[in-house]
N, C-alpha and C positions, 0 to 999 in steps of 0.2 A: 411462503408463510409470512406472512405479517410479523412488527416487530413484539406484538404482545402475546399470540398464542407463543411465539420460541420464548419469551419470559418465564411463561409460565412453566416450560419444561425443562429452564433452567432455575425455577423454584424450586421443582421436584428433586433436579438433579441436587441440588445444594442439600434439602433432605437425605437423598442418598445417600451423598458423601462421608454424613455426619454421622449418620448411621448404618453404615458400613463395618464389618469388623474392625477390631482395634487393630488387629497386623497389618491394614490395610492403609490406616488411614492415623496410626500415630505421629510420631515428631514428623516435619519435614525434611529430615539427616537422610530419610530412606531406612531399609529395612532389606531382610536377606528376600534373596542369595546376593552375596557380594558380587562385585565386579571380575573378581580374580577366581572364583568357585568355580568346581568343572561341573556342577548341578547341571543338569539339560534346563537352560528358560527359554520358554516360547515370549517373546513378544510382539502383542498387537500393534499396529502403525497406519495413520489413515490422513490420507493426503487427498486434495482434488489438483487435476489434470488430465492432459489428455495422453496418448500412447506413447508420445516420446517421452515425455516426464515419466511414467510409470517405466518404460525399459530401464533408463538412465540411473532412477533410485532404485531401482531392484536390483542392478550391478552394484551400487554401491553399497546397498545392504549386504551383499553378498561379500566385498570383499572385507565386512566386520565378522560373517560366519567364520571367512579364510581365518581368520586372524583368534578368534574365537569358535571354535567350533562347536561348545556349547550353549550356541545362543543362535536359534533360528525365529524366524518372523513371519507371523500372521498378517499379511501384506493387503490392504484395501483401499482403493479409491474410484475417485468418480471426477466428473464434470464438475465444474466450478458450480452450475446450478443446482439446487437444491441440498448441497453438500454442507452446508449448514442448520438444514432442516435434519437431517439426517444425523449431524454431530450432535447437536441437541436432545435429538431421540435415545442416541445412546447415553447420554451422560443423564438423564432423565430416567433410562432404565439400570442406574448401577454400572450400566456396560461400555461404558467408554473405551479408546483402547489407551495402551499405556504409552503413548505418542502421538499427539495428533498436530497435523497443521491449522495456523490460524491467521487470520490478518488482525489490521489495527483498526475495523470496523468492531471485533466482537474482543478485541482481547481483555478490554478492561473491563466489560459483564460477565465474563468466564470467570477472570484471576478474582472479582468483586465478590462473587459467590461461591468461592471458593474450590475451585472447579479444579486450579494448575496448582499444580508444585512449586511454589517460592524456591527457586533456584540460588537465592543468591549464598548459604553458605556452599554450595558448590562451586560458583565461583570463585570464594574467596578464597576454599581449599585449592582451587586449581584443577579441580576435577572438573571444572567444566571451564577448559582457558580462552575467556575474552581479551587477550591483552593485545593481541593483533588486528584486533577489530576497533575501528573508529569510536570514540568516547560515546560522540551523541548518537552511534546504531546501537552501541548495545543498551543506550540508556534510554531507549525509546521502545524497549520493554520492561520497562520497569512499573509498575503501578502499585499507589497506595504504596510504596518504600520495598516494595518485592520485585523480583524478576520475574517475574509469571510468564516471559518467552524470548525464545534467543532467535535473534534478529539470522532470518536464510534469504541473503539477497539485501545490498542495497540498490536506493532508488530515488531521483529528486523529481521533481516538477520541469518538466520543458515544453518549450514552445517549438514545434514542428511548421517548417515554414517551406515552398517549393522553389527549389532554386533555379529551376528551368524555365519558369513562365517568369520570374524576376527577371532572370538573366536578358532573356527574350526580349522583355518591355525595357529593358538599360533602366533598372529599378536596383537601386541597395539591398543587401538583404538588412533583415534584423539584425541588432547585437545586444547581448548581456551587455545590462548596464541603463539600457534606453529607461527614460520614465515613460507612467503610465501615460502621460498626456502624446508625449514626443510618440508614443510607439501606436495611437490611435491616428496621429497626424500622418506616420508613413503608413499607417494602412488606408487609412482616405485618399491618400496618392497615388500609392498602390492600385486601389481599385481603379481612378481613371486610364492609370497608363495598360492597365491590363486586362480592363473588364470583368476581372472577375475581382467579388468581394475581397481587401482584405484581411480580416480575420475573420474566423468564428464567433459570436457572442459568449464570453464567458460568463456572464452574470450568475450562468444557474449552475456555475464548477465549481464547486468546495476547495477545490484545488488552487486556482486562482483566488477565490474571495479571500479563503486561508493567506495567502503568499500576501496579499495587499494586507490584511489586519496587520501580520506580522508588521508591515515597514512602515504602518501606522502607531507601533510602540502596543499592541491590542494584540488578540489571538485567540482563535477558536474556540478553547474555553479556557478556563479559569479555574483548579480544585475542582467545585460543584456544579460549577455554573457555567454559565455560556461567560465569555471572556470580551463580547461583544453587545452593542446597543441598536435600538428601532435606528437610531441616527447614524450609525454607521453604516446598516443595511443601504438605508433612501442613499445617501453619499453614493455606495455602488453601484445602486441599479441607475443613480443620475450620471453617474461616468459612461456606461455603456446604452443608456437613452441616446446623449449627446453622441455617441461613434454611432451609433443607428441613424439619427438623423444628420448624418453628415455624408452617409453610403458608406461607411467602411465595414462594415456586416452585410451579411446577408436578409434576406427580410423575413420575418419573425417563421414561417413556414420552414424555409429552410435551416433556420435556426434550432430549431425544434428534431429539425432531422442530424442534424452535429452532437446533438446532445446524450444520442445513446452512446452506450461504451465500448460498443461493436466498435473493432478498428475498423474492417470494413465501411462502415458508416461516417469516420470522422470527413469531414470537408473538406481538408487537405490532398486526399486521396480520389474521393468521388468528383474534385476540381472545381466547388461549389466555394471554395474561400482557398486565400493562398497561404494560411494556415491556422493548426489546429493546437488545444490545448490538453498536454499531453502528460506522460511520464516519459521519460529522457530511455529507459529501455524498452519501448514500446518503438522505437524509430524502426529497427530493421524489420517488424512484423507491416510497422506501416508502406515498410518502402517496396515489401513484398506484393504490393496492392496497386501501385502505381510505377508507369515505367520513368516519368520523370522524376529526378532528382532533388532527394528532399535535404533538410538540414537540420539539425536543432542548435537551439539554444536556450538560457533559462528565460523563465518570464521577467515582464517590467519589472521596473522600479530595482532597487538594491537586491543583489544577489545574496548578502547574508542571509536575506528571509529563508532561505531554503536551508534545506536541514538532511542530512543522509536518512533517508526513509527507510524504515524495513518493509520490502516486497512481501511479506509473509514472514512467521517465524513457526518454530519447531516448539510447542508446549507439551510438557509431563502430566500425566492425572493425577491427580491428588492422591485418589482410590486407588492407585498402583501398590502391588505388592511389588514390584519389581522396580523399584523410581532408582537405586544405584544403576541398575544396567541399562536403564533407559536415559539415564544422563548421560554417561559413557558413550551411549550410541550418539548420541547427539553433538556430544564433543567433536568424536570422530567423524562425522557427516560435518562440522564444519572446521576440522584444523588439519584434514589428512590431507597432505600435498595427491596421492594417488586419487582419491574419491575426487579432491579439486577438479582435476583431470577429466573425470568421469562426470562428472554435474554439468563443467561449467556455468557457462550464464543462461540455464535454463530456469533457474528462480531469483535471477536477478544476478549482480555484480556479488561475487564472493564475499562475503564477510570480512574474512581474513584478510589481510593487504599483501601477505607473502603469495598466497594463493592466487589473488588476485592479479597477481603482477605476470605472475606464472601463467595463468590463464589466456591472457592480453596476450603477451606474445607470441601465443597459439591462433589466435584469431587471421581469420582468412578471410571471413565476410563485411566489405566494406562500412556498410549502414553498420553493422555490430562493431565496427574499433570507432567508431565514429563517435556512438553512445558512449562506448568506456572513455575516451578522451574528454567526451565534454563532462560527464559523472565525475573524474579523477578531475578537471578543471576547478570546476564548479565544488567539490569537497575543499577543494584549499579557502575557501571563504566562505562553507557553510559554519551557521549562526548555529548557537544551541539547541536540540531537539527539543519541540513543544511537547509536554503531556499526553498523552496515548489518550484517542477520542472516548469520549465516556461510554457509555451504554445508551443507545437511544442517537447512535451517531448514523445511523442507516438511514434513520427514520431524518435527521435532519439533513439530511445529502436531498430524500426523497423531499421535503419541502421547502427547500430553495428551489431548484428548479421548478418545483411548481408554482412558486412565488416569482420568479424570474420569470417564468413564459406568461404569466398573468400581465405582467408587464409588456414584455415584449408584442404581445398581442392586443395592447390597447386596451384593456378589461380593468388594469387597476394602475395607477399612479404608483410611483417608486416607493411616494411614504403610506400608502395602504400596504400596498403587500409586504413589503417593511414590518411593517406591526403587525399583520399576518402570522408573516414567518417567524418570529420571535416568540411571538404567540405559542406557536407549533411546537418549535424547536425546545421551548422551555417545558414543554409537557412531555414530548420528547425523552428528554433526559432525567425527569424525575421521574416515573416509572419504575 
């Protein structure tokens, strides 16, 4: 579904909300049944994943029944695709459930039209306790001065690099820290001593463009606005022109093929570049795909750009009658040493730091302590968490990359699609 029919049904949904019964949808304190009431509450919960994630959380849901035994859950998910079209739908018909997961593509269109529960006198009471979670994760749900969703799973930006065809070619690997220039110079090196590309072209990755505004004093957006200019655009797409024509990428075809979000696909793996542009717990899925040995580290330029990300977070409906017991579960799905246990890093690096520590020491899978080492590295010098993307931030992911391979393809100059993209992106976000 496109970014404007799901608007539309989050216009409706916004209707709904508004006029929804008053028990439903008064203060945001919540409303009965309390937390501590032996009432039977049923509540709804809807996440996307695949079958291990749904085992994992239904144990853990279960051991809040153990604990509560008057609180059982209407349990639903799906595939990561279309499960947005799907939330939409429900929050559009009044029927949302009273927990849903979300990411920071939609969280601030949701919390914007009032969709999630403003958490935050919860947390102030302590009924929902962030105080073992990292400043800037739990503050990168916060939008518009609300907490509209509690950060499940941290997660930074890294660059996945193969340590086996380095090693092979007596080639350095990368290190945090490299500038952007130095780190285009060892992949043009790279490429001779090893014939293959390299890196991957990030020009069309929000994820890297993001990380360089950052360490350009600029950033994604700004309040209302894009936080960036046409002239910053042409700058990027002239930095990775110039590693194009130097052979440190691959040539625009194959470039094109790095650029889906299939691990599967990334170029690191398929051996098409000697490495790809990543998220730092995505390594052990990637290294599941290749028998040689991979590495990460963060991307160019200064490491404070990066920022502990939230993998996804856990949001409340607004239109909940049940928002005490559903915060309560939430709490307990991120501060219970046992569910810790039970989750682990299946939505990313635990929230919690006590948890998390607990977790790590459990780990057995090499590529997974790998991640957490370089994530716990890489958090001691993360920079403050930027603003949670606007609304209309899907739709600007999809027009870089379209402006980026315009490029990379010969079709338009850096400062066309530059003004392009800007173009896009600012219509984009006003919607």
């Amino acid at each position: 579904m496109s970014g404007t029919p799901r608007r539309r049904l989050l216009a409706t949904a916004l209707a709904a909300v508004l006029l929804a019964p008053l028990a439903a949808c008064g203060d945001d304190g919540g409303e009965a049944p309390a937390v501590d009431s032996t009432k039977p509450v049923e509540l709804s919960i809807f996440w996307w994943g695949g079958d291990a994630r749904a085992k994992l959380t239904e144990e853990a849901l279960a051991l809040y029944t153990k604990k509560h035994p008057n609180v059982t859950f209407k349990k639903t998910w799906q595939a990561n695709q279309g499960y947005f079209d799907k939330l939409a739908t429900l929050t559009a018909g009044n029927d949302a459930p009273d927990i849903f997961q979300i990411d920071d593509n939609f969280l601030t269109e949701y919390a914007s039209r009032n969709v999630t529960l403003d958490l935050t006198s919860y947390q102030k009471s302590n009924k929902l306790d962030t105080s073992k979670f990292p400043e800037s994760l739990w503050k990168y749900g916060v939008v518009d001065g609300k907490l509209a969703g509690v950060a499940f799973g941290e997660n930074t930006q890294g660059l996945v690099f193969n340590k086996t065809k380095l090693a092979a070619a007596n080639q350095p690997l990368p290190t945090t820290g490299m500038t952007w220039e130095a780190f285009i110079d060892w992949a043009a090196t790279a490429t001779t001593a090893t014939k293959v590309p390299g890196t991957q072209d990030p020009s069309a990755d929000y994820k890297a463009f993001w990380i360089w505004l950052r360490q350009q004093s600029k950033d994604l957006y700004k309040d209302k606005e894009l936080g960036f200019t046409a002239q910053d655009v042409t700058a990027w797409f002239d930095l990775w022109k110039g590693a194009r024509d130097r052979k440190a990428t691959p040539t625009a075809d194959v470039i094109r093929e790095g650029n889906a979000t299939d691990i599967t696909k990334q170029l690191v793996v398929t051996g098409k570049a000697l490495t790809s542009w990543v998220w730092v717990n995505q390594l052990p899925e990637l290294q599941k795909n290749t028998k040689d040995e991979l590495g990460v580290v963060a991307y160019p330029g200064d490491p404070k750009a990066q920022w502990a990300r939230a993998a996804l977070y856990f949001s409340v409906y607004r239109g909940s009658d049940k928002k005490d017991v559903a915060v309560d579960v939430i709490n307990f799905l991120a501060n219970d040493p046992e569910v810790g246990k039970v989750l682990g890093t299946d939505r990313g690096l635990p929230p919690n730091m006590d948890i998390r520590a607990s977790v790590q020491s459990s780990v057995t899978d090499a590529a997974m302590k790998t991640s957490i080492e370089v994530e716990n590295t890489l958090g001691k010098t993360f920079g403050p968490s930027p603003q949670v993307p606007l609304k209309g931030h899907s739709t600007l992911r999809s027009e870089l990359i379209k402006a980026a391979e315009s490029v990379q393809a010969g079709k338009a100059t850096p400062a066309q699609a530059a003004e392009a993209f800007v173009t896009a992106a600012k219509s984009a976000i006003s919607k």
